[in-house]
C-alpha positions as CSV (number, residue, x, y, z in Angstrom):
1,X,3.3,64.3,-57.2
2,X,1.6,61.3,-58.0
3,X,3.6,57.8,-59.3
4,X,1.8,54.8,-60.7
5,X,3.4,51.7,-60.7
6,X,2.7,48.4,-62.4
7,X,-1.4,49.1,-62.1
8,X,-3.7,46.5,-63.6
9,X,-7.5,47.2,-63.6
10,X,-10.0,44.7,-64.9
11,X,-13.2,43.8,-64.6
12,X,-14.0,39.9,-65.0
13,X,-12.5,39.0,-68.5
14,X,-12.4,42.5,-69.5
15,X,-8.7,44.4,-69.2
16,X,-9.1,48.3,-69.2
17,X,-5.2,48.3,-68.8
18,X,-2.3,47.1,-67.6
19,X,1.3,47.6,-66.7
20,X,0.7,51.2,-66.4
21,X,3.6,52.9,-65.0
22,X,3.2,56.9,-64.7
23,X,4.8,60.1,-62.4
24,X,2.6,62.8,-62.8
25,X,4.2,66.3,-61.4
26,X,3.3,69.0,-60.1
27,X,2.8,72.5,-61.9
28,X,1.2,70.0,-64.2
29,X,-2.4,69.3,-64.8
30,X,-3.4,66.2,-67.0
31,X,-6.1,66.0,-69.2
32,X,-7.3,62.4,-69.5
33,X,-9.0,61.2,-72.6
34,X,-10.5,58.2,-73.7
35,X,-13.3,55.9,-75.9
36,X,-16.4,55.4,-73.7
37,X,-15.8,52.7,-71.4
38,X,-12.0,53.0,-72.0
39,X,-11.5,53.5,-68.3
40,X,-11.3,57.2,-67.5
41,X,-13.2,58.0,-64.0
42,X,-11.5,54.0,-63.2
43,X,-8.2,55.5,-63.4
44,X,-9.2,58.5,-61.2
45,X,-11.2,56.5,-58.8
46,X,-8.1,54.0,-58.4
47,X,-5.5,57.1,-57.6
48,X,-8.0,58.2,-55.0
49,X,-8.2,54.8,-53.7
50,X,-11.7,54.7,-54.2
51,X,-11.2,51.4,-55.8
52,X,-8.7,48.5,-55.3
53,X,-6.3,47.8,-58.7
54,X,-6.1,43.8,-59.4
55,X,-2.2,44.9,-59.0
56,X,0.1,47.5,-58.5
57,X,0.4,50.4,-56.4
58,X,-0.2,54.4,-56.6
59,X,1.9,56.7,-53.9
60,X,1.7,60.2,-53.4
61,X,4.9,62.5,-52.2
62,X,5.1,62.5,-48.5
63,X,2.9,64.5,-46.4
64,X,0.8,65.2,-49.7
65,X,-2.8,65.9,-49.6
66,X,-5.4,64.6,-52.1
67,X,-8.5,66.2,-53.1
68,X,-11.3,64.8,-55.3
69,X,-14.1,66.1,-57.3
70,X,-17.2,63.8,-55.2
71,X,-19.8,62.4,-57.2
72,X,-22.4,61.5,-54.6
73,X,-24.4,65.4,-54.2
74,X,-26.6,64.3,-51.5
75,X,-23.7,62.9,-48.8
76,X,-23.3,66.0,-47.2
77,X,-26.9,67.1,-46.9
78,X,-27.0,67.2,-42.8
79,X,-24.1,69.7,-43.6
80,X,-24.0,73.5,-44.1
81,X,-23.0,74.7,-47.2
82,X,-19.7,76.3,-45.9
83,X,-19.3,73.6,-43.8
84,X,-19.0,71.2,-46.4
85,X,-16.6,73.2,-48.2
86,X,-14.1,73.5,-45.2
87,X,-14.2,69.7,-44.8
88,X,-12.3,69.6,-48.0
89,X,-9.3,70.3,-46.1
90,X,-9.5,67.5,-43.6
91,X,-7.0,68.3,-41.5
92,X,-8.0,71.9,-40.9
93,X,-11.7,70.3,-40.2
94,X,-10.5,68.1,-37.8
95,X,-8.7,70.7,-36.0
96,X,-11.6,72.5,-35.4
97,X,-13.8,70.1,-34.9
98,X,-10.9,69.3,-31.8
99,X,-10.7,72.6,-30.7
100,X,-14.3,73.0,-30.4
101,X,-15.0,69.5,-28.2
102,X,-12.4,70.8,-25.7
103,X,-13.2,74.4,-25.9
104,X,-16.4,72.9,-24.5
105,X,-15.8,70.7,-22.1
106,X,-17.2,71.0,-18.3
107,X,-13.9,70.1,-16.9
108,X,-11.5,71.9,-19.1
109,X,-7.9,70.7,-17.2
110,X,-4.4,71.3,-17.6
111,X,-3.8,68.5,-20.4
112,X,-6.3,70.0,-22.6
113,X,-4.8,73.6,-22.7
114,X,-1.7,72.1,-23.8
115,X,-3.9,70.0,-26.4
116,X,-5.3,73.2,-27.2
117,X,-2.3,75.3,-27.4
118,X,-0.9,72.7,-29.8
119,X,-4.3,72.8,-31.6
120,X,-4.2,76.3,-32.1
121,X,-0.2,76.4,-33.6
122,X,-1.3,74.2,-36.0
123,X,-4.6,75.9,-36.9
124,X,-2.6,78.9,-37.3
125,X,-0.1,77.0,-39.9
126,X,-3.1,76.0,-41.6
127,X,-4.3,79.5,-42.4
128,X,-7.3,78.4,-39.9
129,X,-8.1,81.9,-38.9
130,X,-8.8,82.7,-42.8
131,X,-10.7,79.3,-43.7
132,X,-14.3,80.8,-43.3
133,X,-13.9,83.8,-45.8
134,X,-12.0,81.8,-48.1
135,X,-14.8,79.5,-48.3
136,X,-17.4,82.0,-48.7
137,X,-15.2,83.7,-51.4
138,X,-14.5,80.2,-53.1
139,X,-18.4,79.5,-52.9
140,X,-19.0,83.3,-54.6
141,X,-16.6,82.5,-57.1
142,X,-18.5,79.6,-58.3
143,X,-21.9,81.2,-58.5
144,X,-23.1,80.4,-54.9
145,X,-24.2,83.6,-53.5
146,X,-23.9,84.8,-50.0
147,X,-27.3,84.2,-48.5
148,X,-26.9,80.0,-49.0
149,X,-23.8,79.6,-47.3
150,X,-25.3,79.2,-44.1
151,X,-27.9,77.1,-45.4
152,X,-27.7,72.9,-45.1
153,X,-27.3,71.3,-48.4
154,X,-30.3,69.5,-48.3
155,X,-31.8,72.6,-49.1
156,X,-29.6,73.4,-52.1
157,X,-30.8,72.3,-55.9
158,X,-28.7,69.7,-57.2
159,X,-27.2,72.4,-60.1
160,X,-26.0,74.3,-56.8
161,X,-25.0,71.0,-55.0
162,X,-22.7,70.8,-58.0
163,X,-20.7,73.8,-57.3
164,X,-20.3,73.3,-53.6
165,X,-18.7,69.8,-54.7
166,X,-16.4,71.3,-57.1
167,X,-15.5,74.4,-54.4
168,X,-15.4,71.8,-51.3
169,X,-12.8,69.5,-53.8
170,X,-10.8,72.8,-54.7
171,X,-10.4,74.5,-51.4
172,X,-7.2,74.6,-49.5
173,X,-5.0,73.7,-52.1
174,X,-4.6,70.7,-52.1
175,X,-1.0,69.1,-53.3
176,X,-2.9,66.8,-55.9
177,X,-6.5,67.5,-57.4
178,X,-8.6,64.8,-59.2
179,X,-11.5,66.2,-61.2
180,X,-14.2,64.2,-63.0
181,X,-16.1,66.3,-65.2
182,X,-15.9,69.7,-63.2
183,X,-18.0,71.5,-66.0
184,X,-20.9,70.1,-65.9
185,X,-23.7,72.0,-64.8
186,X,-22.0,75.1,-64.9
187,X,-22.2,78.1,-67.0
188,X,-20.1,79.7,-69.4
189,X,-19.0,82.5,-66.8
190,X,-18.6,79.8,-64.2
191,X,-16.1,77.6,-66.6
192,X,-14.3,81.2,-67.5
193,X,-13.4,81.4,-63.9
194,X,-12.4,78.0,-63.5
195,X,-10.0,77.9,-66.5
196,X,-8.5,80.8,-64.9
197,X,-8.2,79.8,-61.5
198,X,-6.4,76.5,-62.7
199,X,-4.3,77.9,-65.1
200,X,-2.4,80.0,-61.6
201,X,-2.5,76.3,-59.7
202,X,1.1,74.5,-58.7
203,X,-0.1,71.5,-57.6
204,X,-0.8,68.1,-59.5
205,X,-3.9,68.1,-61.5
206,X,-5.8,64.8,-63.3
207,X,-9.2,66.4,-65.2
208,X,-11.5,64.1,-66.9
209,X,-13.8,66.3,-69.1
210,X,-15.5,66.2,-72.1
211,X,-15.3,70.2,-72.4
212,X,-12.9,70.3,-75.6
213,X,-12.3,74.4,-74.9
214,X,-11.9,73.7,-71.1
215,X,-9.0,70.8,-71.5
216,X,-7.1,72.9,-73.7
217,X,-7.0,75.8,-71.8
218,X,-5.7,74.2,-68.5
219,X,-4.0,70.7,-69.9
220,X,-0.4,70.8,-69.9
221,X,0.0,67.5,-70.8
222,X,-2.9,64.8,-72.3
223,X,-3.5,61.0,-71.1
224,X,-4.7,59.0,-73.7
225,X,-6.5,56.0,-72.6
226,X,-6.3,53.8,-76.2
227,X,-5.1,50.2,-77.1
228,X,-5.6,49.1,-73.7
229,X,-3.0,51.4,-72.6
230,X,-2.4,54.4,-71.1
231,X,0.4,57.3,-72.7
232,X,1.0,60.4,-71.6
233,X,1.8,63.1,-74.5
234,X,3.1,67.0,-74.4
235,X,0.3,69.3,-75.3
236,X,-3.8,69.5,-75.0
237,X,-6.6,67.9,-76.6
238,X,-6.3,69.8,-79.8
239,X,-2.9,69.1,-80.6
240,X,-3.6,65.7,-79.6
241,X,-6.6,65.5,-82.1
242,X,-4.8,67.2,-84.8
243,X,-1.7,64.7,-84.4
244,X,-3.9,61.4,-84.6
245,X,-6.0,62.6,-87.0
246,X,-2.7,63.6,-89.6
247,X,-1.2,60.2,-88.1
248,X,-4.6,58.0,-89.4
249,X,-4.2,59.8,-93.0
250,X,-0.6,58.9,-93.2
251,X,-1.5,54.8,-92.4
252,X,-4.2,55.0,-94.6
253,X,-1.3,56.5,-97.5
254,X,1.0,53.6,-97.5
255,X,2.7,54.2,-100.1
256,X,4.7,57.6,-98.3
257,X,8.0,57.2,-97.4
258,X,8.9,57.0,-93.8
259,X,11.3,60.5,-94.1
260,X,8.5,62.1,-96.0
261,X,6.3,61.3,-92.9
262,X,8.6,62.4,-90.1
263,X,9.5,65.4,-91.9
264,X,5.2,65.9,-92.1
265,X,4.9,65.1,-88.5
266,X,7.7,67.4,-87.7
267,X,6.2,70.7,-89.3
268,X,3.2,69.9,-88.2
269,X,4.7,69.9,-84.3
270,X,6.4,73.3,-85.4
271,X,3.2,75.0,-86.8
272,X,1.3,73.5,-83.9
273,X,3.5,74.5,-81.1
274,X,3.7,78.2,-82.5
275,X,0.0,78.4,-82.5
276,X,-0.3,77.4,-78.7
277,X,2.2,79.5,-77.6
278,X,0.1,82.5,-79.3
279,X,-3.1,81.6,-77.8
280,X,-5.1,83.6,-75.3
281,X,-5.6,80.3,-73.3
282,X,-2.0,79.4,-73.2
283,X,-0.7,79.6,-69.8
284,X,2.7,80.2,-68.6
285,X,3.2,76.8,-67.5
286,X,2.1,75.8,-70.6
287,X,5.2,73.6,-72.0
288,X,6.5,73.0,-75.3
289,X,6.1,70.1,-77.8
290,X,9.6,69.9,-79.1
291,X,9.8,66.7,-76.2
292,X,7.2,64.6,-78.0
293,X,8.8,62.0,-80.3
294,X,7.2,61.8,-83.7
295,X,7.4,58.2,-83.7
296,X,4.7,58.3,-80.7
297,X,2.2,59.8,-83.0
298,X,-0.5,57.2,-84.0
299,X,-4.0,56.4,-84.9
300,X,-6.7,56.4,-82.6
301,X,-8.8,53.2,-82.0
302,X,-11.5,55.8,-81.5
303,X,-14.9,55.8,-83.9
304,X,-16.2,58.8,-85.0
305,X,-19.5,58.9,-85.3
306,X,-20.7,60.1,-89.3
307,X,-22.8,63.4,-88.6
308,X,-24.1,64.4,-91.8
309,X,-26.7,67.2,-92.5
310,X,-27.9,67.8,-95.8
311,X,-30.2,70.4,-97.2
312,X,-33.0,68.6,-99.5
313,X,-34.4,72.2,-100.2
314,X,-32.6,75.3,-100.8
315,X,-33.6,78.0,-98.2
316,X,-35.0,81.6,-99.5
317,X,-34.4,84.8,-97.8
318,X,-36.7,85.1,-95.6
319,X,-36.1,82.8,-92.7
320,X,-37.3,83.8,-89.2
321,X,-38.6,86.7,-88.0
322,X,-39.4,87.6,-84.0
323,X,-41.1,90.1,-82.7
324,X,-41.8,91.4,-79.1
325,X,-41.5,87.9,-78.0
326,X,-41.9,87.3,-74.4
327,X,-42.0,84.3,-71.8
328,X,-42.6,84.2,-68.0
329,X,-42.6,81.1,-66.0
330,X,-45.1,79.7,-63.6
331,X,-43.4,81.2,-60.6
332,X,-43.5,84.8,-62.3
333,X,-39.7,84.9,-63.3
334,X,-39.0,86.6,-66.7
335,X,-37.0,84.6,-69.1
336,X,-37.2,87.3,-71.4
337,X,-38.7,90.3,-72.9
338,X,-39.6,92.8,-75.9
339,X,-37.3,90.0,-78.2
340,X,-36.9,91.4,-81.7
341,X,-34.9,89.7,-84.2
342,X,-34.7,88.6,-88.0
343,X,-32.5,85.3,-88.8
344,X,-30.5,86.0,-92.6
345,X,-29.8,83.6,-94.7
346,X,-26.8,81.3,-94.2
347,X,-26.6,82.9,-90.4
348,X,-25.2,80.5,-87.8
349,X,-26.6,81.8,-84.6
350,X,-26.0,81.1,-80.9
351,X,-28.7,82.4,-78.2
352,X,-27.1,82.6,-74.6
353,X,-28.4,83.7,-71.1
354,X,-27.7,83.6,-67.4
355,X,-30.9,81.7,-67.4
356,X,-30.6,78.2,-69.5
357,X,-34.6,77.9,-69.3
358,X,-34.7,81.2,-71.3
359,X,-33.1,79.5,-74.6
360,X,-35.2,76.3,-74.1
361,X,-38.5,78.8,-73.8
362,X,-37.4,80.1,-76.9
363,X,-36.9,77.2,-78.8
364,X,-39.8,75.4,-77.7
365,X,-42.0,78.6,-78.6
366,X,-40.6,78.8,-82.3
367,X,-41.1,75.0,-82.7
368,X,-44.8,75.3,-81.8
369,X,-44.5,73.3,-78.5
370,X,-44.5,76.2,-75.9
371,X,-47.0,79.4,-76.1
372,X,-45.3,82.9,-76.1
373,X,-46.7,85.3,-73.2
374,X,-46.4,87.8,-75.5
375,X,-45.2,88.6,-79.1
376,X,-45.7,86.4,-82.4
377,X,-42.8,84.6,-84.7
378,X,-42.9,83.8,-88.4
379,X,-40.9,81.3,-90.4
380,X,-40.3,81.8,-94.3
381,X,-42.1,79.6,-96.3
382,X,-39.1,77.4,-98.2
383,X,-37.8,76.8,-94.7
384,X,-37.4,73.4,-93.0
385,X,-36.6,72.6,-89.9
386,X,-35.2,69.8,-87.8
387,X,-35.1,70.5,-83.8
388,X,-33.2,68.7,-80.9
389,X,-34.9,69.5,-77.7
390,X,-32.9,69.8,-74.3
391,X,-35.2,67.2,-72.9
392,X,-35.8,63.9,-75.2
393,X,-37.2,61.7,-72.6
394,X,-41.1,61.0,-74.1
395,X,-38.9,60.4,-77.6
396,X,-38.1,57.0,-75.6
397,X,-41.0,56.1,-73.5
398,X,-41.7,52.7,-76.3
399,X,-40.5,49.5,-76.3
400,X,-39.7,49.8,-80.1
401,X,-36.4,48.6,-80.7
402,X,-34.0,51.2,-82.6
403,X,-34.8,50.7,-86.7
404,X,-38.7,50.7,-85.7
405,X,-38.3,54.0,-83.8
406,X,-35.4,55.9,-86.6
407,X,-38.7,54.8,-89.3
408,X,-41.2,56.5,-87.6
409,X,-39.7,59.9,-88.5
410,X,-38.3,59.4,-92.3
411,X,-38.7,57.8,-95.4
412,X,-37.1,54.1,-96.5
413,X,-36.7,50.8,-96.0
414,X,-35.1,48.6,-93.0
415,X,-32.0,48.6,-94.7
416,X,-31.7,52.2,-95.1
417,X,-32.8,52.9,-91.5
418,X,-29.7,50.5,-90.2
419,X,-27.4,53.1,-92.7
420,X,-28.6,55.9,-90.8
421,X,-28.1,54.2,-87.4
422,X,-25.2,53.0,-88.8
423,X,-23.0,56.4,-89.1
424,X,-23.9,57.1,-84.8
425,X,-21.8,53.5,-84.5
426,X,-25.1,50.9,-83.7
427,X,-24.0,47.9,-85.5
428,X,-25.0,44.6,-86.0
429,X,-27.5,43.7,-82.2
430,X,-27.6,47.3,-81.2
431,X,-30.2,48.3,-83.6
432,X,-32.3,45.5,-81.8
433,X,-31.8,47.3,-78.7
434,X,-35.5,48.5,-76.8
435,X,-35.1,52.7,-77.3
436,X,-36.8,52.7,-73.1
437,X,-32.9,51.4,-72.6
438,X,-30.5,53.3,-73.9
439,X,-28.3,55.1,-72.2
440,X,-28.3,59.1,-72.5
441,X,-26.0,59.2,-75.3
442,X,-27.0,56.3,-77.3
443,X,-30.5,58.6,-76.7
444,X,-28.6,61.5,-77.9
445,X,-27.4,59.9,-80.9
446,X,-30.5,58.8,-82.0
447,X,-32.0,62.0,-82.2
448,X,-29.5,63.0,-84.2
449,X,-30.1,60.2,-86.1
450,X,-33.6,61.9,-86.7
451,X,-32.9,65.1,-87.7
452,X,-30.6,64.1,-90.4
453,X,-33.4,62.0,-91.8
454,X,-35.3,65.4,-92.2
455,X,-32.8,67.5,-94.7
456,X,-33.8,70.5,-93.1
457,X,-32.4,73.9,-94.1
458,X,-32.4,75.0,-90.5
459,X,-31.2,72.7,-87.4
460,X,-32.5,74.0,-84.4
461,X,-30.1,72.6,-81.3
462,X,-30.8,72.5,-77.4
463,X,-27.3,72.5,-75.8
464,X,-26.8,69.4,-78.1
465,X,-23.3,68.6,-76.3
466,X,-25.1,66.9,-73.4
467,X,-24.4,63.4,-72.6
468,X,-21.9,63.2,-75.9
469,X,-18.7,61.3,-75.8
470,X,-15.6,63.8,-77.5
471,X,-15.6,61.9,-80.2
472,X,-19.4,62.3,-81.0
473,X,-18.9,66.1,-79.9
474,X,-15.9,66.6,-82.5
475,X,-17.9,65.0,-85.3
476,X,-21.4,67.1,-84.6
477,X,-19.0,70.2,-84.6
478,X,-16.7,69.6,-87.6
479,X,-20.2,69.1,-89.7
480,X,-22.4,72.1,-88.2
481,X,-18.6,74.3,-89.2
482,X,-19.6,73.2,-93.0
483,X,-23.2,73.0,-93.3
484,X,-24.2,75.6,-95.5
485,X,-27.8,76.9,-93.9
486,X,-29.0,78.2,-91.1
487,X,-28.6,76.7,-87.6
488,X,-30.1,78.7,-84.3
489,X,-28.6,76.5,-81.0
490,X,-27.6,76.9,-77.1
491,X,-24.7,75.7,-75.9
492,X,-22.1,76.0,-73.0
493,X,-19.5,74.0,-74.7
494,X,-17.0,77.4,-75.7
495,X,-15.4,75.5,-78.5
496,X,-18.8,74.5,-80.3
497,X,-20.0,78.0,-80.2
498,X,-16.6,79.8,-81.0
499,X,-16.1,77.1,-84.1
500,X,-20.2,77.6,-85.0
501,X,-21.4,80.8,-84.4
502,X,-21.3,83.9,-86.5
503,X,-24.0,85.5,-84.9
504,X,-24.5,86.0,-80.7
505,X,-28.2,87.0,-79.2
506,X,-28.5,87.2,-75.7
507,X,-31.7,87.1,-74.1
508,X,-32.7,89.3,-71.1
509,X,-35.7,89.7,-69.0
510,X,-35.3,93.2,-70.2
511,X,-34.8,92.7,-74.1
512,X,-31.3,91.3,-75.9
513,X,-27.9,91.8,-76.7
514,X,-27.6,91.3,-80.9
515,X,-23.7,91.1,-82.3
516,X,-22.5,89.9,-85.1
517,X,-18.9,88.5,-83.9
518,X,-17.0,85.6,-82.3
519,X,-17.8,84.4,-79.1
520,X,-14.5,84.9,-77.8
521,X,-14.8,88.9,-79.0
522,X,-18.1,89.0,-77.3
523,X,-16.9,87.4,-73.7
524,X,-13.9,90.2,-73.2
525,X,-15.7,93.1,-74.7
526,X,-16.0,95.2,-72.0
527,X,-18.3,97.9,-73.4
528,X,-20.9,94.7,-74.2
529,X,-19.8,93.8,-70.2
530,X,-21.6,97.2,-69.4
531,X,-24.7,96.6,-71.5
532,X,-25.1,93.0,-70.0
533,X,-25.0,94.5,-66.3
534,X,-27.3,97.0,-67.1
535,X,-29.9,94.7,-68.6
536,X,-29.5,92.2,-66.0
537,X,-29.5,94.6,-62.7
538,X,-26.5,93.5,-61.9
539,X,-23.1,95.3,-61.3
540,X,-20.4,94.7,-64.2
């Protein structure tokens, strides 16, 4: 259990918040939402203690442990991997670490078996005698296979750094659990057993994520960082979405009565909660929404970006064809083989992989930028395209400020440019902003920016999630669900592709997986299980 009381954070003249009181329990994990800069990974880092409130205090039960999800990949490097995950559970680290110095001493007496023996009782209350295998079988878990665990993490790659962090923060259970941005870095499979494994958890949970599937599968309640305060609600990020959004159409109706609006808000709890409670994600400590008050229900502050793709040409029939496609990288490694495929008209279609270079290969072959090591593509000749790459860095490498760059890739005046830049929220002095500046999602939105200037009949998207706010994410994904031609994209957000997708291609060094389905019918198939293992080498 965690209990906030009278916290204060701000920085100079800026208040994030204040008079925050808040008991978060446990069997209960938090998802924590917010605007950019709304104060998020503050509110985590001031729990931990990381960082000192301007007032107020934050207690934990007695004899509680706290774990956190580190940010800093390279502080453990003179570490081996397993070590690193065992000093996640600090106590049972420094009992070892005990143990061993006396277990090695020259002049072992009488007072140090005693030490010892006491050592050891607690060690055994620990689960000491178990700690190693767990690790191991925490680190295999999370996609860190056997033959690194004895390695030191300075010879890890930062992707596998990443999972040793999230294992290290996970391991021994720890009574309270702070995670900022678990996800990232890790693939679908990896996220799948991460839901699971929290959804089982009893302790006390605060998750900071901008994973829209991942929140609502383990959030049992939401914290909304808005208006300079922060409220907790009943339910995850969709019914918290949902809510706000019905909320914002009923201030923007005054002239509804106040019973016709409860009565609204109160069918709209009942048809929401019975959803939840049907849902594959829904967990069993999953609680109901008849707590919530309908008078807590209100607009977001939030802006939502306006992602609008329009088609200036209507596409044929004929819109890509592959065949016998292949591409090997320097080092030898196969990203994929003997790929044969034909795109239809009006198909929505997601590529995955175990390998995330295999979709960029692919993408960057069928855009002209990348050679094919075997096989030859054709487009149809009414289609247009419009691609966002995985990596937009030499997009930025001017010192053009933002209208200058947007005009370099579309037609119309100054005027029309600031429109465009408009909708991804630059106003006024941010479209004078240098484009070598901007942060990774400012970046992000201005390449969106660009391929709306284009009204192409096919959008071509490489994981375009990354470095997006949930606001921004929510907006991309409500427009790609109603744009009416063809998109081909990557993604390892399981909300954008189960919302997107009508159409799932796998790639394999050994040819691909072709189903026309929902993701979520695809992941717990277990005859396409099979056919995966088989094509990969691997066992099922």
């Amino acid at each position: 259990m965690i209990t906030v009381t009278n916290l204060a954070i701000q920085f100079g003249k800026k208040v994030l918040y204040k008079d925050v009181n808040l008991k978060f329990t446990s069997g209960n994990i938090y998802g924590v939402i917010g605007a950019n800069g709304a104060g998020k990974s503050t509110l985590l880092r001031a729990i931990s203690g990381e960082l000192e409130p301007n007032k107020g205090t934050v207690e934990m039960g007695p004899g509680e442990r706290l774990s956190v999800l580190e940010q800093d990949h390279f502080k453990y490097d003179q570490y081996s991997v397993r070590d690193t995950v065992l000093m996640g559970h600090q106590p049972l680290w420094q009992n070892m670490k005990e143990r061993e110095a006396l277990y090695m001493k020259e002049d072992f007496n009488e007072e140090d078996g005693i030490k010892v023996a006491e050592l050891e009782d607690k060690f055994a209350q620990m689960d000491g005698w178990n700690a190693e295998s767990d690790a191991d079988q925490m680190l295999s878990n999370l996609g860190i296979m056997d033959d690194k665990h004895d390695k030191m993490m300075s010879e890890l790659s930062n992707n596998e750094k990443v999972r040793v962090m999230l294992a290290k923060a996970l391991f021994g259970h720890p009574d309270n659990l702070l995670l900022d941005e678990p996800t990232n870095d890790l693939d679908l499979d990896t996220v799948m057993w991460l839901e699971e494994y929290l959804s089982n958890v009893e302790q006390t949970v605060l998750v900071v994520s901008h994973d829209r599937h991942f929140l609502d599968a383990v959030s049992t309640q939401t914290v909304d960082i808005d208006f300079g305060k922060v409220t907790v609600f009943s339910g995850n990020y969709s019914f918290w979405y949902e809510s706000s959004q019905l909320a914002l159409r009923q201030a923007q109706n005054q002239r509804q009565k106040a019973e016709e609006k409860r009565k609204e808000l109160e069918e709209f709890i009942r048809r929401f909660s019975a959803n939840v409670a049907k849902s594959k994600q829904t967990t069993s400590r999953k609680k109901m929404l008849e707590k919530l008050n309908v008078e807590e229900i209100r607009p977001s502050s939030r802006k939502y970006p306006g992602i609008i793709f329009q088609m200036e040409r209507e596409p044929g029939t004929q819109i890509l064809e592959v065949e016998g496609l292949k591409a090997v990288e320097p080092d030898g490694t196969v990203l994929f083989d003997n790929v044969n495929f034909t795109i239809e008209k009006g198909q929505k279609t997601v590529f995955l992989s175990h390998n995330p270079k295999a979709m960029t290969a692919l993408f960057e072959i069928i855009n002209g930028n990348r050679k094919a090591d075997a096989g030859e593509y054709k487009w149809g000749v009414t289609i247009t395209t419009a691609y966002l790459p995985l990596d937009n860095t030499d997009f930025f490498q001017s010192d053009l400020n933002l209208v200058d760059w947007l005009s370099q890739y579309g037609k119309g005046n100054e005027v029309q440019m600031k429109s465009f830049l408009g909708r991804m929220l630059f106003k006024d002095e941010d479209v004078q902003k240098k484009v070598n500046v901007l942060s990774g999602g400012e970046k992000m939105r201005c390449m969106i920016a660009r391929m709306q200037l284009k009204n192409a009949n096919c959008l071509i998207l490489d994981t375009p999630t990354n470095h997006l706010d949930l606001e921004s994410i929510q907006a991309f994904n409500n427009n790609l669900v109603q744009f009416k031609g063809n998109i081909i994209f990557a993604s390892h957000d399981h909300e954008f592709i189960q919302t997107v997708a009508d159409r799932i291609i796998e790639l394999t060094p050994s040819g691909t997986i072709d189903k026309l389905m929902e993701y979520d019918q695809y992941i717990y198939d277990e005859n396409i299980k099979e056919q995966k293992a088989k094509m990969y080498g691997t066992t099922k």
